[in-house]
C-alpha positions in Angstrom: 66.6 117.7 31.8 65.3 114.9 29.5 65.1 111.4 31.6 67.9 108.7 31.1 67.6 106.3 27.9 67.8 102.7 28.7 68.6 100.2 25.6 67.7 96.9 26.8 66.4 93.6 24.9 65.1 92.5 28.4 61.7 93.4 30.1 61.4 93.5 34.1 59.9 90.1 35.5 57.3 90.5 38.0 59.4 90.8 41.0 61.4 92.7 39.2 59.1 95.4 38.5 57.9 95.9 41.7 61.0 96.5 43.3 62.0 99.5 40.3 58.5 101.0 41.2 58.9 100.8 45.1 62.7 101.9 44.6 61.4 104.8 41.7 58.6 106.0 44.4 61.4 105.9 47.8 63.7 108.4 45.8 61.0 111.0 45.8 60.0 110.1 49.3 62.9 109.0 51.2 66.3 110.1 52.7 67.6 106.3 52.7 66.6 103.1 51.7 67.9 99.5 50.9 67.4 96.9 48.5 68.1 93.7 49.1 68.5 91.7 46.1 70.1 88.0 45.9 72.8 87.3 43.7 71.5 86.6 39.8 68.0 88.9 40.9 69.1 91.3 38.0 69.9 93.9 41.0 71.9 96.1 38.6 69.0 95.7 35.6 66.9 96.9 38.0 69.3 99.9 39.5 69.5 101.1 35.6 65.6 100.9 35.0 65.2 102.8 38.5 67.6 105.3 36.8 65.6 105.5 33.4 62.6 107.0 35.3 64.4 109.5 36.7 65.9 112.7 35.3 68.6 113.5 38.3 72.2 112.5 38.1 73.2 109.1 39.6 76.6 108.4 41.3 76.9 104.5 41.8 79.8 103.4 44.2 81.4 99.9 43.8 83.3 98.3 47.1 86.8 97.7 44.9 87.8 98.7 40.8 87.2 95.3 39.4 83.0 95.6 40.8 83.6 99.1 39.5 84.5 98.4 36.1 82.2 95.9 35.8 79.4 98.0 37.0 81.0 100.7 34.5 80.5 98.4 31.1 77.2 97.3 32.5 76.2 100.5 32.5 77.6 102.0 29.3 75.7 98.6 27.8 72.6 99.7 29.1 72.6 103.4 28.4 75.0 103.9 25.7 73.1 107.3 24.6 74.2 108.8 27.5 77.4 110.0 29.7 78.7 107.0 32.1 81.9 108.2 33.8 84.2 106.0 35.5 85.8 107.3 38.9 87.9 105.5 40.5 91.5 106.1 42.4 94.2 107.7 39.8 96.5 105.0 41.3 97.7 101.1 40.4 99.4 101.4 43.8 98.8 104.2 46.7 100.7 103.5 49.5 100.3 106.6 51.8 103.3 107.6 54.3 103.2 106.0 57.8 104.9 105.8 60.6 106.3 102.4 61.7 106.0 101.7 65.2 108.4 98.6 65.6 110.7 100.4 63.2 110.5 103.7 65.0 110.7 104.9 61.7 108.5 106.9 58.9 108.0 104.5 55.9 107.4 106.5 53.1 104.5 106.4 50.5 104.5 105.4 47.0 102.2 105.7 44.3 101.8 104.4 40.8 99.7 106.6 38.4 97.3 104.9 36.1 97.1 106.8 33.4 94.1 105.4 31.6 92.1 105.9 35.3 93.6 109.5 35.3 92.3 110.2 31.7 88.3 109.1 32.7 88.6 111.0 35.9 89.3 113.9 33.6 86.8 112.8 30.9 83.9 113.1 34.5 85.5 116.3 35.3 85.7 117.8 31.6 81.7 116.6 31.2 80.5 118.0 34.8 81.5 121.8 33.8 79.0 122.0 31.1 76.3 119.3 32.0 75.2 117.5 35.0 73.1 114.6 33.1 75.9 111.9 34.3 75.7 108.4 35.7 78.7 107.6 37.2 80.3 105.3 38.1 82.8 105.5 41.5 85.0 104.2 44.4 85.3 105.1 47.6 88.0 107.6 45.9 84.6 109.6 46.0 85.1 110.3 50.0 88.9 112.4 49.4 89.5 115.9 47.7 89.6 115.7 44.0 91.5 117.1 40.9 94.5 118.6 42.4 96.0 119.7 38.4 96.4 123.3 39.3 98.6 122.9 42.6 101.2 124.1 41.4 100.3 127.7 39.6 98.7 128.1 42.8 101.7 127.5 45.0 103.7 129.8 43.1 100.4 132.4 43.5 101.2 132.1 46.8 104.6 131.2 47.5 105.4 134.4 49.8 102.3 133.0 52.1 102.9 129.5 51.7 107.0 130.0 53.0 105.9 132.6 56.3 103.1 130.4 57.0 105.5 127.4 57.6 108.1 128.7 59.2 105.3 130.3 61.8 104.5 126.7 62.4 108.0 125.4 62.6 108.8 127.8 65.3 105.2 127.2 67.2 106.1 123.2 66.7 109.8 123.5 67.7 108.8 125.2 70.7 106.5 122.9 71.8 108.8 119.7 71.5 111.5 121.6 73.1 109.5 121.9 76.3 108.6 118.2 76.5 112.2 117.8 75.7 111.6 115.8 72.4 114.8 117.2 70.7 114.7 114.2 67.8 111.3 115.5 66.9 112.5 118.7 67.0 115.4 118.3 64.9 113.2 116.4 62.2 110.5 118.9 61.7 112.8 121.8 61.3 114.9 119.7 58.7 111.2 118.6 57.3 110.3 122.5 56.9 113.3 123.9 55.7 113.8 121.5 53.0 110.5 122.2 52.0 111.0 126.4 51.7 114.2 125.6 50.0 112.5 123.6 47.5 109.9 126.9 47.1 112.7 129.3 46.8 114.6 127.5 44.3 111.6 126.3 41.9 108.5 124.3 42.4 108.8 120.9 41.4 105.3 119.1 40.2 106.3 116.2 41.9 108.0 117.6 44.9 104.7 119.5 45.3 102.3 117.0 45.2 103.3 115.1 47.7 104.7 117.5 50.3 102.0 117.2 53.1 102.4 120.2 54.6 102.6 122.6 52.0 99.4 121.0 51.0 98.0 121.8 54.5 99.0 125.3 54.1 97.7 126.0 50.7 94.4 124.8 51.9 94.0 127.7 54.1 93.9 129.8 50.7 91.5 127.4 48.7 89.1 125.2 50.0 88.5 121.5 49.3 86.7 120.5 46.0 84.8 117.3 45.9 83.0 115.5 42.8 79.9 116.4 44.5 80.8 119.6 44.5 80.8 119.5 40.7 76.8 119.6 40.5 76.2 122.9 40.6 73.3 122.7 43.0 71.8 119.5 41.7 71.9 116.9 44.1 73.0 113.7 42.8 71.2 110.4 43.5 73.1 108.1 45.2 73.6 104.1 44.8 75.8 101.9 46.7 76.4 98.8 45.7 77.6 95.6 47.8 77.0 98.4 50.6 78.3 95.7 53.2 81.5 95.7 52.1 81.4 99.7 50.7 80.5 101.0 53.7 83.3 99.5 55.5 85.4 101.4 53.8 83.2 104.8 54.3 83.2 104.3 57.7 86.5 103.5 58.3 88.9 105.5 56.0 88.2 109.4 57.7 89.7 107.9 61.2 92.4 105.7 60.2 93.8 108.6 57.8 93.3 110.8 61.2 94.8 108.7 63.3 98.0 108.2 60.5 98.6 112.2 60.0 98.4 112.5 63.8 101.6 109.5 64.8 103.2 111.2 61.8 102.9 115.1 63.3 103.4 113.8 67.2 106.9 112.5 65.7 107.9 115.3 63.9 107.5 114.4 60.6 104.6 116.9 59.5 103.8 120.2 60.9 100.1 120.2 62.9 97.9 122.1 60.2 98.1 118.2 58.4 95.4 117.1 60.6 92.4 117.9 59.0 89.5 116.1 58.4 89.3 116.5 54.6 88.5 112.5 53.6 84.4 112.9 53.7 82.5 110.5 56.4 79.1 109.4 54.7 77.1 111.7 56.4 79.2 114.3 55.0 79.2 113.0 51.7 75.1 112.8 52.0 74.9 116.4 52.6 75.6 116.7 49.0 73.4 113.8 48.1 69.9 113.6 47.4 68.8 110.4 48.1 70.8 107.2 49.1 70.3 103.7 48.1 72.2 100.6 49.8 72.2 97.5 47.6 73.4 94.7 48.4 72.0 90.8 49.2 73.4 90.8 52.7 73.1 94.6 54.1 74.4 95.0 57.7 72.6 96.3 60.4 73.6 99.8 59.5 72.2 99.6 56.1 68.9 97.7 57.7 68.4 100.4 61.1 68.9 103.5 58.7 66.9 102.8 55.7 62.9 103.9 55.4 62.1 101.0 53.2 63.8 97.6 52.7 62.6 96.5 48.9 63.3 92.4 48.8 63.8 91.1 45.4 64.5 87.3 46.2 63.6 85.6 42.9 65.8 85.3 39.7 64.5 85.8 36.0 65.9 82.1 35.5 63.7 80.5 38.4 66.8 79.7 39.4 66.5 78.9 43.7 69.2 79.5 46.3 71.5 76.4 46.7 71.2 73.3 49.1 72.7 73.6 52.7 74.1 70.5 54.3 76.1 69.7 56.8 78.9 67.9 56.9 81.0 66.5 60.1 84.6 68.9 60.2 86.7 65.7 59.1 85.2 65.2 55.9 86.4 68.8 54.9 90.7 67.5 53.3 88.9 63.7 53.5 88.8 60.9 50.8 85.2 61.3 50.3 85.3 65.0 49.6 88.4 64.4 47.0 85.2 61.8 45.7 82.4 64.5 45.3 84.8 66.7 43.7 85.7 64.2 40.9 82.3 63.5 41.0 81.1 67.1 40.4 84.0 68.0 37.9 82.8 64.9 36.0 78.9 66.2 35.2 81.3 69.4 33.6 80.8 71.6 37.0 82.9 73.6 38.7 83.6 73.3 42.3 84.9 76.8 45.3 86.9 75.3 48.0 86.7 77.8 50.8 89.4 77.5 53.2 90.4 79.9 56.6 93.9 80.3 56.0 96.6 80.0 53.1 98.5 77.3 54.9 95.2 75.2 54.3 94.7 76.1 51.3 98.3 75.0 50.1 97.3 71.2 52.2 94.4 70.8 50.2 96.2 71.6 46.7 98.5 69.4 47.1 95.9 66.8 48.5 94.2 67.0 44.5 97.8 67.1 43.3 98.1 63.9 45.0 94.7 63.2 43.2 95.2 64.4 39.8 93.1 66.6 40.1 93.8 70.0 38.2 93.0 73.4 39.9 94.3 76.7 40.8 94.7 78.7 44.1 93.3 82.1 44.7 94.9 84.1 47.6 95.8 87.7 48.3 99.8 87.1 47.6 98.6 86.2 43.2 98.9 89.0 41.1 96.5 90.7 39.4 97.6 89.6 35.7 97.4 85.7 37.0 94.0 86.6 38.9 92.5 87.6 36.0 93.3 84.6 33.6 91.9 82.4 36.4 88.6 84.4 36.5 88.7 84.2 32.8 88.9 79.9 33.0 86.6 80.0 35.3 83.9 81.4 33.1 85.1 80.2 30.1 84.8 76.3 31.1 88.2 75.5 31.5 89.1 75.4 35.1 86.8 72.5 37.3 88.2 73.7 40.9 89.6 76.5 42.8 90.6 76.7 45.9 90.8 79.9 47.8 90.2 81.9 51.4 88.2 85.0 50.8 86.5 84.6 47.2 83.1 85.9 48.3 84.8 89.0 48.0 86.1 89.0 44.3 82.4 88.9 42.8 82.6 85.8 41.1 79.8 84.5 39.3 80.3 81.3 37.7 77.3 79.4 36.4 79.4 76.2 36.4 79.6 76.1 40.1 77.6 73.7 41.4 79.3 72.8 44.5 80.8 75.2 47.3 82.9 73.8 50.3 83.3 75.6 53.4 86.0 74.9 56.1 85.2 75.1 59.8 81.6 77.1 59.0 81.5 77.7 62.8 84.3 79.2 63.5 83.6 82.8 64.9 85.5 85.1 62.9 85.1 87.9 60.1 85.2 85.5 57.4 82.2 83.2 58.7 79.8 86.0 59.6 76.1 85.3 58.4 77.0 88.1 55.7 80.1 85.7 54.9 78.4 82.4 54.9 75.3 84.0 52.8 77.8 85.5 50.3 79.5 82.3 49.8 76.9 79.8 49.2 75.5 82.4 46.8 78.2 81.7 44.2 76.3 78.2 43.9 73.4 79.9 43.0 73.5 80.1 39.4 73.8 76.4 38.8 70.2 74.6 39.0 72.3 71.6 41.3 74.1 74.3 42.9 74.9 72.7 46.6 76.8 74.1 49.5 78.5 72.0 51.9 79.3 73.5 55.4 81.8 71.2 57.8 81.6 72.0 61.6 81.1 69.8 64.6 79.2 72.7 66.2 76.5 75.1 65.0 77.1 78.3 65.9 74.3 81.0 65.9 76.0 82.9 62.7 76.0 79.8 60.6 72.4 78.9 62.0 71.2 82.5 61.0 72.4 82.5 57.6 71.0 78.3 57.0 67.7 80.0 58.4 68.0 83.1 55.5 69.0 81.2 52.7 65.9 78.9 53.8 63.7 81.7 53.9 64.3 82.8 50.1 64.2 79.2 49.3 61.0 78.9 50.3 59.8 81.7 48.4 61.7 81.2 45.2 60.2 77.5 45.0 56.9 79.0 45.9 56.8 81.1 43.4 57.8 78.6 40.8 55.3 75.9 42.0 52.6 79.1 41.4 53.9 79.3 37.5 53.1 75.5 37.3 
C-alpha cells in the first residue's frame, strides 16, 4: 500500500519537524506515546505529516462531534486524494434507558437518528470492505458494537431460538425473584418477556427490534460482536487520540457506567440477566486491535504521561506567538468597577474578552452587571442550544462579538485570535473545573493574540493554580527563548 498524500502550502517549522520525525520513528518502535503540543503548535499539521510517512491506516478519535468534524474537514483539506471517513454516533440525541432511583421507576430511552451521520458511517463501512487505506476520523462511538442493519433478517433466521431462549430465562429469572419474594419484579419481567415473543410471533418490527434489549442479548449468543476495528482485515490500524484528557474520560468511564445501568435495570425486572455483557470496549480492549497509540493533547493527565514510552514536546508556535501573561488579581476585583474598565478597555483596541465563571447563577450576575454597563455580549452555558451556540462561535471569529461570558468554555475548542484577555473566577477553588489541566486550557485561548493576558482572582494560591502558573512559565520561557535566538 502506497503512503498517504498530503497537499499542504505549508512546510514544518523546526520544532515542528522534530516532533513528526520523533512521532514517525515511536510508531515503529513503541506501544504508546504522547505528544504534548500547546494550543496554535500546528498539533494537527503535524499528526497529518506524521500520517504522510506512513502507509498504515489511521483512526483519529475527537473528545465530542464538533472537535470531530473539525478534525474531519482538516483532514479532508490536507489529504483530499485520499479516503477520510467520519465516524461518529448515528444519533442527535441518545438517551439510553435507566432506571430512576427517586422515581422508582424505568425512564425510558430516546434517540434521534441523524441521517447525514448515518450515511458517512455507511460511506466508512462501504470503503473498509474493499480497502483498508483509510484515515478516519471517530468518537468514542468507536468503543460500542457497530452496524446493526441486518438485525432483523437475522432475528427472523432465528426466531424459533431467539423465543425458547427467553422464555428459559424468564422462568430461571421468575424463579429467582420469587424466592427473595420480589413479586413486582417478578410480574414486570414476565410481562417484559412475553410482550417481546408476542411481538416475534406476530411480525418483527425494525423498530421494535432495535431497541428490545433482550432480544438483542439473545441474538448475540448466535453472532458475535462486530467492531470498526474489526473491519481491517488483519491490519492494525494506527491510532490518534486527540485532546486525550478529555477523550479518555470518556474511554475509561463509559464500559462501567453502561454496566452498572443494565445491572439496576435487570435487578428490577426490567431486562432479563443475559443484558449484562461487557460489549462497550475498555481502551485496552480497543488496543488489542490497534497498532500503535498516540495521546495528543497540550495538558495530558497522568495516565497519558505514566503510560507512554516517549513524551514529544512541541511548545513553540509557527507565529512566535508565546503563551499569555499570568497575573493575579485579589477575588473582589473579579464582578468589580475596575474589571467592567479593562473590559471596555480591551473591547476598545478591537479584542475580544472570555469571562470564566463557576456557576450559571454568576454568570447571569455578571451579564447583567455589563448590561448595566452597556456593554454587549452573550452567555455560553450548557442549557443554549446548539443552533444559538453555533452563531456565537461564528461572531466570535468573525469580529463581531467583543465578550462572552461562560462556565466551561475550555471545553468547546474555541480558538479566537481576538482574545486578548481571559478572566477567571475564584482560580483557587479546588474543583474539576480549576484543575491545572483546567486552568492551563483556559489561559490557552489567550494564546493566539500577541497581548493575550490572563487574569486569575483568588485570595489564596492553591497548589493546582501554582502548578499550572509554573507550566505556562515554563513554555514561556522557551518560546521567548527561542525567538530572542532568531533575533
Amino acid at each position: 500500500m502506497k503512503n498517504f498524500e498530503l497537499v499542504s502550502k505549508f512546510k514544518p517549522t523546526q520544532d515542528q519537524q522534530i516532533a513528526i520525525d520523533k512521532l514517525y520513528e515511536g510508531l515503529n518502535v513503541f506501544k504508546n506515546q504522547t505528544l504534548k503540543g500547546i494550543t496554535g503548535s500546528g498539533k494537527t499539521f503535524v499528526l497529518g505529516k506524521v500520517i504522510n510517512k506512513t502507509n498504515t491506516p489511521t483512526i483519529i478519535v475527537a473528545p465530542n462531534k464538533v472537535l470531530a468534524f473539525q478534525l474531519y474537514n482538516e483532514f479532508v483539506d490536507m489529504f483530499p486524494d485520499e479516503f477520510v471517513g467520519y465516524y461518529v454516533s448515528n444519533y442527535d440525541v441518545y438517551k439510553p434507558t435507566y432506571f430512576n432511583e427517586s422515581l422508582n421507576a424505568k425512564i425510558a430511552g430516546k434517540v434521534v437518528v441523524n441521517i447525514k451521520n448515518k450515511m458517512l458511517r455507511y460511506q466508512v463501512k462501504d470503503f473498509l470492505e474493499t480497502s483498508n487505506k483509510a484515515i478516519l476520523i471517530c468518537s468514542s462511538t468507536i468503543l460500542f458494537p457497530t452496524f446493526k442493519d441486518d438485525i432483523p433478517e437475522l432475528v427472523l433466521e432465528n426466531k424459533s431460538y431467539i423465543i425458547r431462549r427467553l422464555n428459559e430465562e424468564k422462568a430461571k429469572q421468575v424463579l429467582n425473584f420469587e424466592k427473595e419474594n420480589k413479586v413486582d419484579e417478578a410480574i414486570r419481567l414476565e410481562d417484559h418477556i412475553n410482550h417481546s415473543i408476542n411481538n416475534l410471533i406476530s411480525s418483527v418490527d425494525r423498530d421494535d427490534v432495535y431497541f428490545n434489549t433482550s432480544i438483542l442479548s439473545i441474538l448475540s449468543e448466535k453472532s458475535k460482536d462486530f467492531y470498526l476495528t474489526d473491519y481491517f482485515n488483519n491490519i492494525k490500524p494506527n491510532l490518534f487520540i486527540d485532546e486525550s484528557h478529555l477523550s479518555l474520560l470518556q474511554f475509561l468511564a463509559l464500559p462501567s457506567a453502561n454496566r452498572k445501568r443494565l445491572e439496576k435495570l435487570v435487578s428490577k425486572g426490567y431486562y432479563i440477566s443475559n443484558v449484562i455483557k461487557d460489549n462497550v470496549l475498555n481502551l485496552k480492549q480497543l488496543q488489542k486491535n490497534i497498532n500503535t497509540t498516540t495521546y495528543v493533547s497540550a495538558t495530558p493527565s497522568k495516565y497519558e504521561l505514566n503510560n507512554s514510552n516517549q513524551i514529544v514536546e512541541l511548545l513553540t508556535r509557527p507565529n512566535n506567538l508565546v503563551d499569555p501573561e499570568i497575573a493575579l488579581k485579589n477575588k473582589d476585583y473579579f464582578g468589580s468597577n475596575k474589571m467592567v474598565d479593562d473590559i471596555i478597555d480591551t473591547t476598545l483596541k478591537d479584542e475580544t474578552v472570555f469571562i470564566n465563571c463557576l456557576s450559571r447563577k454568576q454568570l447571569f450576575v455578571i451579564s447583567n452587571l455589563l448590561n448595566t454597563n452597556n456593554i454587549d455580549h452573550e452567555v455560553l452555558h450548557f442549557k443554549v442550544k446548539q443552533d444559538k451556540r453555533k452563531a456565537i462561535l461564528n461572531d466570535l471569529r468573525n469580529g463581531n462579538l467583543k465578550v462572552i461570558i461562560g462556565i466551561n468554555m475550555l471545553r468547546e475548542g474555541i480558538d479566537v485570535k481576538q482574545c486578548s484577555l481571559v478572566i477567571v473566577e475564584q482560580a483557587s477553588r479546588n474543583n474539576f473545573l480549576r484543575t491545572k489541566s483546567c486552568l492551563i486550557q483556559i489561559a490557552g485561548r489567550a494564546s493566539r493574540n500577541k497581548n493575550g493576558r490572563v487574569f486569575m482572582c483568588c485570595d489564596t494560591i492553591s497548589s493546582s493554580l501554582a502548578d499550572a502558573i509554573s507550566e505556562i512559565n515554563y513554555r514561556r520561557n522557551i518560546q521567548l527563548s527561542k525567538i530572542n535566538f532568531e533575533k
